[in-house]
N, C-alpha and C positions, 0 to 999 in steps of 0.2 A: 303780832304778825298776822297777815289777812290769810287767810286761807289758798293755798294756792291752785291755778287754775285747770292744774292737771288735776286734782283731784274734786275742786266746784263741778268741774264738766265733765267726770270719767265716765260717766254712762252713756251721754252724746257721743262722746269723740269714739267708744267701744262701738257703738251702733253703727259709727260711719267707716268705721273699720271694717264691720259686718257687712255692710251692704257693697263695700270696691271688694274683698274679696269671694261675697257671692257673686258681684256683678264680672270679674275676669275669672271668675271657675264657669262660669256659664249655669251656676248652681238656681234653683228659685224659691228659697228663703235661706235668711239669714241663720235659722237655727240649725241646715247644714255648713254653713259656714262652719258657723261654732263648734261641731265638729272637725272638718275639716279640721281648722285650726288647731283643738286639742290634740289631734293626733300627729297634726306636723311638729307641736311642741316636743310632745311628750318623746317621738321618735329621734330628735335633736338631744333632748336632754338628757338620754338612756345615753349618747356618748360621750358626753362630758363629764367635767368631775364636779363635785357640788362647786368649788370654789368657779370654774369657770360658767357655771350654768347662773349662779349668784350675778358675776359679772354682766351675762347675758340678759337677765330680768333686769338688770337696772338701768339698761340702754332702752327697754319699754314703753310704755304709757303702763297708767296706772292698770287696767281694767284686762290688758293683756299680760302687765307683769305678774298679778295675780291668777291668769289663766296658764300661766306657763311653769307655774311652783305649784297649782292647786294635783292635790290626789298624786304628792310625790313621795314615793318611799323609794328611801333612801338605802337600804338593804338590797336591791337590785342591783345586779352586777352590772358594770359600762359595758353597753357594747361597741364593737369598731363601724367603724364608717362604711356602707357597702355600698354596693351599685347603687344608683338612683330608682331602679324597680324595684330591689329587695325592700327599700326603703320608703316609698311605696305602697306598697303592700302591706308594711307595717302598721302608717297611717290609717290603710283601711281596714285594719284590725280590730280598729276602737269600735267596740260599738257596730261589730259589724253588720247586723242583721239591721242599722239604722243610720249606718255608714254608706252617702252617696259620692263620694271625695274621686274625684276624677283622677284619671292617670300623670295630670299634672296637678296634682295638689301642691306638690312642695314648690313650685314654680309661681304655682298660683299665690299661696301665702306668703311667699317673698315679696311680689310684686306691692301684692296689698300693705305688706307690713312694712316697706319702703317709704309709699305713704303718708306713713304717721310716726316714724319715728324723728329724731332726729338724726338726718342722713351724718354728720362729720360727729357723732356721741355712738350711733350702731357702727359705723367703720371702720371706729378706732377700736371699740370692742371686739369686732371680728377678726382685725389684724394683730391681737393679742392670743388671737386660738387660734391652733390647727389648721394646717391648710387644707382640710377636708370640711373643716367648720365654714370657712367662709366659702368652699365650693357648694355648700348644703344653702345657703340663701342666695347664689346668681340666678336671676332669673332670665 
């Protein structure tokens, strides 16, 4: 079997993922993105349960699926779904003293993460969670 092309070009297609969600956060470099990012994951996957966040990485690309599972302990308790500011605020938690993620971060990284994924593979995903899950990526 050849190697398949999601994972020949994972580094590409993550970079161009960096750069649409710097470029609609109004961010100017990618390595805020990449926060951004990590911390819009992370604050999604604190409400799910592993099997449903499992589900979630698999609707990915490669280089995000692994940024969406990386540095997860799993001994944290779910949290519930809250305002879109509490949540937020969350995101800029990561990292905060190196956290520039705007007040529409989680807007932002929808958009971007729209994409590159496959759109009818993530929305069959999302209609499988919570209907807070899928209010957490409209952008």
């Amino acid at each position: 079997m050849t190697l398949p092309v999601e994972y020949e070009r994972a580094t590409a297609h993550f970079y161009d993922y960096l750069v649409d969600a710097r470029d609609i956060a109004g961010l100017w470099s990618t390595h805020v993105a990449y926060t951004m990012t990590q911390g819009v994951f992370q604050t999604f996957r604190r409400r799910l349960t592993v099997e449903e966040s499992i589900q979630f990485a698999n609707a990915l690309p490669a280089c995000l699926r692994a940024l969406f599972i990386a540095d997860w302990n799993l001994s944290d308790d779910r949290l519930p779904f809250g305002d879109r500011g509490e949540m937020t605020q969350e995101v800029k938690a990561l990292r905060a003293e190196h956290n520039f993620s705007p007040e529409t971060a989680i807007q932002d990284v929808a958009k971007a993460l729209r994409r590159h994924v496959d759109e009818a593979r993530f929305n069959a995903v999302l209609a499988a969670l919570p209907p807070e899950a899928r209010d957490f990526w409209s952008s």
